[in-house]
C-alpha positions in Angstrom: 65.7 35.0 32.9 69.1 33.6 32.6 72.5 35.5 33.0 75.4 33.7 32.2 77.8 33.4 35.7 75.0 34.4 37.7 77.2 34.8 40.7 79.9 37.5 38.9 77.2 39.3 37.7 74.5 39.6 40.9 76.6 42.2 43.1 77.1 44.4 40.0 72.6 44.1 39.4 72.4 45.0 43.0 74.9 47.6 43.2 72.9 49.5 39.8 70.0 48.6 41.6 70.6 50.9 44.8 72.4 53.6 42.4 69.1 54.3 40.0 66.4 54.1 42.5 67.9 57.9 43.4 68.9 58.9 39.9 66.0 58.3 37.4 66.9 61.4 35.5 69.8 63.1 35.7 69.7 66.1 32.9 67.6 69.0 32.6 68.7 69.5 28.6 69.6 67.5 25.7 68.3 65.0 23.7 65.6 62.6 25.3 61.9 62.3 26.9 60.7 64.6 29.3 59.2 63.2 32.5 55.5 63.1 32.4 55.3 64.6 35.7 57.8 66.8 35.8 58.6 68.0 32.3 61.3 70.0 32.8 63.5 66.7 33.8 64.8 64.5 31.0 64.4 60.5 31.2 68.5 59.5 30.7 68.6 58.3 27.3 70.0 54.9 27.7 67.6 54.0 30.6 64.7 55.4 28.1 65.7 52.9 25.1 65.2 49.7 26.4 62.3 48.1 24.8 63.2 49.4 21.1 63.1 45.4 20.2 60.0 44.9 20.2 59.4 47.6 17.7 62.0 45.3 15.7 58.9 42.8 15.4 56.7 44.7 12.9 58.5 48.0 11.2 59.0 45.6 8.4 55.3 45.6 8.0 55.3 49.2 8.7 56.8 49.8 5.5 55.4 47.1 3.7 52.2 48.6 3.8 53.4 52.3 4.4 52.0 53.1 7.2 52.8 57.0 8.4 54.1 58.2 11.5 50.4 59.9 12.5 48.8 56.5 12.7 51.2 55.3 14.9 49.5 55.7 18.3 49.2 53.9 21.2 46.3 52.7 20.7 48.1 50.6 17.8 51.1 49.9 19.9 49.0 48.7 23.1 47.0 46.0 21.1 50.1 45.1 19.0 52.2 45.0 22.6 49.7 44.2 25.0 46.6 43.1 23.5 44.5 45.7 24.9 41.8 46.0 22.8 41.0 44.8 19.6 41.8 45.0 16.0 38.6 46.2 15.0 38.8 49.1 17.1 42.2 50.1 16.2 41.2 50.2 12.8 38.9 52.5 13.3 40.8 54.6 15.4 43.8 54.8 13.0 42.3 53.7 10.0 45.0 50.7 9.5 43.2 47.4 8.2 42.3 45.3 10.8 44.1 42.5 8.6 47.2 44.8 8.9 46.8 45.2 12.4 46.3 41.9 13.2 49.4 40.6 11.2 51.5 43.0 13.3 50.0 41.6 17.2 50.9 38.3 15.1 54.3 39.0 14.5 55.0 40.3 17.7 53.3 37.0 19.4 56.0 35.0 16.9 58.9 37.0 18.0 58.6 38.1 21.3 59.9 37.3 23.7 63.9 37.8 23.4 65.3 34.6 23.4 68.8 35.6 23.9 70.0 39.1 25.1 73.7 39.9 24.3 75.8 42.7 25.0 78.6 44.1 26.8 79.1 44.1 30.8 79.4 47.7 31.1 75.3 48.4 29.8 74.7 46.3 32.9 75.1 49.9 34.8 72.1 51.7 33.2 71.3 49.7 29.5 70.1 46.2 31.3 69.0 47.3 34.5 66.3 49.1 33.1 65.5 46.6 29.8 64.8 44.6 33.1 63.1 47.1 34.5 61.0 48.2 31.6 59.8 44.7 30.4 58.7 43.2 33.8 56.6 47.0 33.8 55.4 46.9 30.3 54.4 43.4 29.5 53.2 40.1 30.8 55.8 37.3 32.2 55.9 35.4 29.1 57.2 38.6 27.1 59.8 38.9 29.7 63.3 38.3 28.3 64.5 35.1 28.8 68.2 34.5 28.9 70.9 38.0 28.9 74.9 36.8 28.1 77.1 39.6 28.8 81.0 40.0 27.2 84.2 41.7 27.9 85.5 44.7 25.8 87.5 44.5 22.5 90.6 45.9 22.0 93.1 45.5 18.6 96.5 44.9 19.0 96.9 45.1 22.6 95.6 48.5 22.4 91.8 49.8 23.2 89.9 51.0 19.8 89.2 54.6 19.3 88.9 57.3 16.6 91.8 59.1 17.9 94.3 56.3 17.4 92.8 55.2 14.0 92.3 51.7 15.2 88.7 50.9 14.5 87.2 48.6 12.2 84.0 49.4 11.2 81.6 46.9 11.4 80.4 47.6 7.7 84.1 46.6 6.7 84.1 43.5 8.6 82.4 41.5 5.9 84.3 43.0 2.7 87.7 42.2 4.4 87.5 39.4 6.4 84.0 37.5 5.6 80.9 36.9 8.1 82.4 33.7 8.9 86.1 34.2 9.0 84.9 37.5 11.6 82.6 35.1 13.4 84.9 32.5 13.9 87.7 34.4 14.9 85.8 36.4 17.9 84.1 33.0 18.9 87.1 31.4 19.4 89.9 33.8 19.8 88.5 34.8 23.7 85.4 33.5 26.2 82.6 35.8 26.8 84.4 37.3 30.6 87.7 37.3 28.9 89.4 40.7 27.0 89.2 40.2 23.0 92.7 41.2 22.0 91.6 41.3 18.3 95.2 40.5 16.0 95.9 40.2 12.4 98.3 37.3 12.6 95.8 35.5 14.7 93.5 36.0 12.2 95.8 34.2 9.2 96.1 31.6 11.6 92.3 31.2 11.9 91.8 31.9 7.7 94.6 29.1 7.5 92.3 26.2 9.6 89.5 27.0 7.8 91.1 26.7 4.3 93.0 23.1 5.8 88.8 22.0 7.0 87.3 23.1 3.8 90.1 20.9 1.9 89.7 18.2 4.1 85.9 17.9 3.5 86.6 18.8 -0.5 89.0 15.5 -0.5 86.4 13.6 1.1 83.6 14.0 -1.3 84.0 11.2 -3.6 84.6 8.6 -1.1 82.3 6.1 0.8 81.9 7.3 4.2 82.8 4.5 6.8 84.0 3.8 10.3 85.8 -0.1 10.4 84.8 -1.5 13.3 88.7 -2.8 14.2 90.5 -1.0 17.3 91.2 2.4 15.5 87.6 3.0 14.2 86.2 2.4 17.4 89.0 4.8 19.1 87.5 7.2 16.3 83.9 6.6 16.8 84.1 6.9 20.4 86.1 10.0 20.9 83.5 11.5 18.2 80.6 10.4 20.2 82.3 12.4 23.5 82.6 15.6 21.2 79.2 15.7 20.4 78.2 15.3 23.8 80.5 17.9 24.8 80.1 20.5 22.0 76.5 20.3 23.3 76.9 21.1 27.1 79.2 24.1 26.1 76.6 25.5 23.8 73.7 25.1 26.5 76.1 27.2 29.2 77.2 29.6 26.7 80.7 28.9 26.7 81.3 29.6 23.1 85.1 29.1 23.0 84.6 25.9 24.5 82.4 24.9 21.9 84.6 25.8 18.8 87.8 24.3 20.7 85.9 21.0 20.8 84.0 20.9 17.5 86.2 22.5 15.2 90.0 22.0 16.5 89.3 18.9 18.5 87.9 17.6 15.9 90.5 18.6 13.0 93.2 17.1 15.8 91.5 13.8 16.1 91.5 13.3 12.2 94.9 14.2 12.2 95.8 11.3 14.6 93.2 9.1 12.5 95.1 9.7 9.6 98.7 8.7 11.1 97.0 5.3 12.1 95.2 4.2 8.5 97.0 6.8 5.9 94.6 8.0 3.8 91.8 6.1 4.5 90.9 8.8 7.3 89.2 10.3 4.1 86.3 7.5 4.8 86.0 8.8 8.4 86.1 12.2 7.3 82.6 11.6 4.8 81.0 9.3 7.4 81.5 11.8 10.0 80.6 15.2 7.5 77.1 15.8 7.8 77.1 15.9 11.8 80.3 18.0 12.0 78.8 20.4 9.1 76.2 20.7 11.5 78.1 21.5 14.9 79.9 24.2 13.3 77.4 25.7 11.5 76.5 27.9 14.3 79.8 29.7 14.0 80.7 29.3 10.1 76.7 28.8 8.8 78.1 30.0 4.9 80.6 28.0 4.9 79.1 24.8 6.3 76.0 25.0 4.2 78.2 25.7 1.1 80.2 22.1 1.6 77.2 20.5 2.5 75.5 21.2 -0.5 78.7 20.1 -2.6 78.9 17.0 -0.5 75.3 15.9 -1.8 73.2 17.3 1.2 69.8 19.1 0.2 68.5 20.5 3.9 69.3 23.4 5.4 72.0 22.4 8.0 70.6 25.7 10.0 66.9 23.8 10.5 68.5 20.0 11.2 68.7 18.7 14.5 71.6 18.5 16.4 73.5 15.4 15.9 73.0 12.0 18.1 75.6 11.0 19.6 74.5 7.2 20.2 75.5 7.0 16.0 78.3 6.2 17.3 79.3 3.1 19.6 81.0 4.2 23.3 84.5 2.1 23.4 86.2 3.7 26.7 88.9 1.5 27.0 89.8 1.9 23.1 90.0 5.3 23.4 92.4 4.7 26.9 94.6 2.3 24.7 94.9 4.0 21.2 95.5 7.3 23.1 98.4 5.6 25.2 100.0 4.9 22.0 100.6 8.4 20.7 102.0 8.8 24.6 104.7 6.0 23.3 105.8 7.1 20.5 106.9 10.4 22.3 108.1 8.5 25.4 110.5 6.8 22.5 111.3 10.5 21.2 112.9 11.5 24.5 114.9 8.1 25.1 116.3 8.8 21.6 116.8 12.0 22.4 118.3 11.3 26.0 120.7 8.7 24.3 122.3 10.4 21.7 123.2 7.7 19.7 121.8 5.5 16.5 118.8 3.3 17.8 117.6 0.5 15.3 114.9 -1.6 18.1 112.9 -1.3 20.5 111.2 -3.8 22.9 107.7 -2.6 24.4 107.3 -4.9 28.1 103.4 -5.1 28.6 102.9 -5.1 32.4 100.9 -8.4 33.7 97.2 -8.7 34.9 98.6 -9.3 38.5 99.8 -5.8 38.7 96.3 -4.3 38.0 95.0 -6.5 40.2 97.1 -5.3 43.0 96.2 -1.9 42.1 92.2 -2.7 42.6 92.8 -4.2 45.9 94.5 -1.0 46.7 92.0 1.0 45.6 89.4 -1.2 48.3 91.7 0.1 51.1 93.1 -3.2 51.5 96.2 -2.9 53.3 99.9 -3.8 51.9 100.5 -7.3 53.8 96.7 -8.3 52.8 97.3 -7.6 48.8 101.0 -9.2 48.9 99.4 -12.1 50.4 96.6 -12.3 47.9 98.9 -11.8 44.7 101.3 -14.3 46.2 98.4 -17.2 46.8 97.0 -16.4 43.2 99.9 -15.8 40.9 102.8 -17.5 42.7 105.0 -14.1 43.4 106.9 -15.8 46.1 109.8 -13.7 46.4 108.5 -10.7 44.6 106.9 -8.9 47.3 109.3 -5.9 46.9 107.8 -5.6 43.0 104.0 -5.6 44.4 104.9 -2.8 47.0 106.8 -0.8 44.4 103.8 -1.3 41.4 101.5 0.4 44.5 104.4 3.0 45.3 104.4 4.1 41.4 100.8 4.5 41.1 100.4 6.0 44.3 102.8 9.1 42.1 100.6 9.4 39.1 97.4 7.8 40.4 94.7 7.4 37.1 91.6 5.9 36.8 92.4 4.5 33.0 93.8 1.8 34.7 90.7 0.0 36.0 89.1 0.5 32.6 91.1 -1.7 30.6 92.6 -4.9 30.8 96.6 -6.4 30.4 95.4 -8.8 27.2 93.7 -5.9 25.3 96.9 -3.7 26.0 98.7 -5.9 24.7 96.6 -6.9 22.0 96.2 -3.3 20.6 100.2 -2.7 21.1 100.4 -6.0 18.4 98.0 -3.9 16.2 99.8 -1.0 16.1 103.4 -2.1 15.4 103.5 -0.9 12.0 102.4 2.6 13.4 104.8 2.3 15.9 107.3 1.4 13.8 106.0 4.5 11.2 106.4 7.0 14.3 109.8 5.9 15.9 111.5 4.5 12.5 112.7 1.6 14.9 112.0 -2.1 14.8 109.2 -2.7 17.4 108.6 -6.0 19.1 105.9 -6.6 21.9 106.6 -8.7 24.5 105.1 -9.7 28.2 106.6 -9.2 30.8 107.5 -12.3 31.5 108.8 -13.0 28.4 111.3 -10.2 28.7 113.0 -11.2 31.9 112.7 -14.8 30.4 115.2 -13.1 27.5 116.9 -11.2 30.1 116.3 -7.5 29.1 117.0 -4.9 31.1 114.4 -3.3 33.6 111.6 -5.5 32.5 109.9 -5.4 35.7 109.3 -1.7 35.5 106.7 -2.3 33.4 103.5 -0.4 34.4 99.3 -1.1 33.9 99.1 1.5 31.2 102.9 2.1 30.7 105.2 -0.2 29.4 108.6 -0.7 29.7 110.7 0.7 27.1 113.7 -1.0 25.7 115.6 0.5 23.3 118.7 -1.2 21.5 
């Protein structure tokens, strides 16, 4: 067995554990069954209903074949169950075809055990306890459940749900007014399983709203060749896909199901997004290539939906029985996704000099820091002291007099330390800032010229040698 947080969860076991070991029954009227041994004393009614899923296994052939409540005994119920036994002599006990009775110990053996368990914290007082209880009892270890996941409450509008108030949505609504998917969606990502479900209408627009912007997205797509160039930007893309994947999957395994939809629904729409400023509508390519693995992340969450577009995109499996997506489809590129991401951190690093200045802006200068400066910062990170890495830098590069610039590249990074740095290089920096000028120059609507640093103080511009691994220095004319 598995409960999610085992740790929040354990004291409030134990504590139910201590409580019902002097409170089996608790009522001597009402509904309920009596105590074998002492009749006049009802088993409590939640305690008593614990094992009712199993009985989900077979009332469908129940009725299939009609079987009446007087053949029903437990004689049937402990071969079906337990496999005390056999069919033959249930038959003749009941009068139920053996191939009937065998077909419902079959099902059962198909369906049982309980893969998943879910429900709300508070049944962990008297509900769970004894569904625990009951099955390790009743059946054999391998019928024992095998993973419980517990929730918080819902409440609507920041208020709790009750009759009284006239605040409940019944669950028979939910589909006719919202759709199985829009309701699905909207509780798996709205709150995380420990977390209060404030369930709200606008939030719910918001949500209807994504999923009509995805289902256009994948509708615009469906006429184009699905590809991924292989230049700076479609490795950026490919890569940061490939990390989604992997991370869609661990949140799924440990049940954190916001997580999941955060990273494979609006993670994903967000990197597209971004894809799109860089190529314009050629994203549309991405968005094909990508379609059949992200059909099949979400389909979990929106399964009508997904299997809907997949079948309009061309697919003929069930997205429900693929396998989850590989993410070694696509090619790991670490240091493009460092560099492409750092240029979105640009453009709004130009945003707030505009916006700090106040005044028409036409240029801008990006200053790519040298290798030397990296350098320095690896020979920091050895624990190599100050004197010994000026020395070093001096020897190699010929910094003679710059000694104050070395101290001060360690003093800056020392503020925002960041591991980015020592995956990438100065030339590819640089290279992918010469790439991306006519994005650059899209975003900022200036005229954008890369230089080194060198160059700039060369050319005399302002505050060249702030220039940072990672961070250029900004001049703007």
């Amino acid at each position: 067995m598995c409960i999610r947080d085992r740790s929040k969860y354990k004291k409030a076991f134990q504590d139910v554990l201590e409580w019902v070991e002097k409170r089996p029954c608790a009522r001597k009227r009402g509904l309920g069954t009596k105590l074998p041994w002492e009749p006049e004393w009802i088993i409590e009614s939640l305690s008593d209903s614990t094992i009712y899923m199993a009985f989900y296994t077979i009332v469908h052939k129940i009725r299939e074949y009609n079987i009446p409540p007087e053949k029903l005994t437990p004689e049937l119920f402990n071969y079906v169950f337990l496999g005390e036994g056999s069919a033959v002599e249930v038959s003749e006990k009941t009068g139920i075809p053996v191939k009937v009775v065998d077909e419902m110990r079959n099902e059962f053996n198909y369906w049982y055990p309980v893969d998943h368990r879910h429900t709300g914290i508070p049944h962990i007082s008297n509900h769970l306890t004894f569904y625990l209880f009951h099955h390790t009892a009743i059946f054999p270890e391998d019928k024992w459940p095998r993973i419980i996941s517990l929730n918080e409450t819902v409440i609507r509008e920041g208020a709790k749900m009750s009759k009284s108030k006239g605040n409940v949505i019944p669950l028979r609504d939910i589909a006719k007014i919202y759709s199985a998917d829009l309701f699905r969606f909207y509780i798996a990502s709205a709150a995380s399983l420990e977390s209060v479900l404030d369930w709200r209408e606008k939030e719910i627009e918001l949500v209807l709203d994504g999923l009509y912007r995805f289902t256009n997205i994948m509708m615009q797509s469906r006429n184009v060749n699905g590809e991924l160039p292989s230049d700076y930007y479609g490795r950026w893309f490919a890569s940061k896909f490939r990390r989604i994947i992997s991370d869609a999957k661990k949140s799924m395994e440990a049940l954190e199901i916001r997580d999941y939809v955060q990273t494979t629904f609006y993670q994903v729409m967000n990197l597209l997004e971004q894809y799109r400023d860089l190529v314009g509508e050629d994203y549309l390519k991405a968005v094909k290539y990508v379609s059949k693995d992200w059909l099949i992340m979400l389909n979990p969450v929106i399964p009508h939906l997904t299997e809907e577009l997949n079948e309009l995109l061309g697919g003929s499996e069930f997205l429900s029985t693929s396998e989850w997506p590989r993410s070694d489809k696509y090619p790991e590129d670490e240091e493009s996704e460092i560099l492409v991401d750092s240029l979105f951190s640009l453009v709004e690093d130009v945003r707030k000099i505009l916006e700090v200045l106040k005044k028409p802006a036409s240029r801008a200068v990006f200053i790519v820091a040298p290798e030397w400066k990296r350098e320095a910062l690896r020979l920091y990170r050895e624990k190599k002291g100050i004197k010994t890495i000026i020395e070093e830098l001096k020897s190699k590069y010929n910094l003679r007099g710059r000694e104050l610039e070395i101290v001060e590249v360690v003093q800056m990074f020392n503020k925002n330390p960041s591991e980015e740095v020592f995956k990438t290089s100065s030339k590819k920096e640089y290279e992918v800032l010469e790439y991306s000028v006519k994005f650059l120059e899209k975003k900022t609507g200036l005229k954008i010229e890369i230089l080194w640093e060198d160059e700039a103080r060369a050319r005399g511009i302002p505050r060249s040698e702030k220039a940072q691994p990672l961070k250029p220095a900004i001049y703007v004319d």
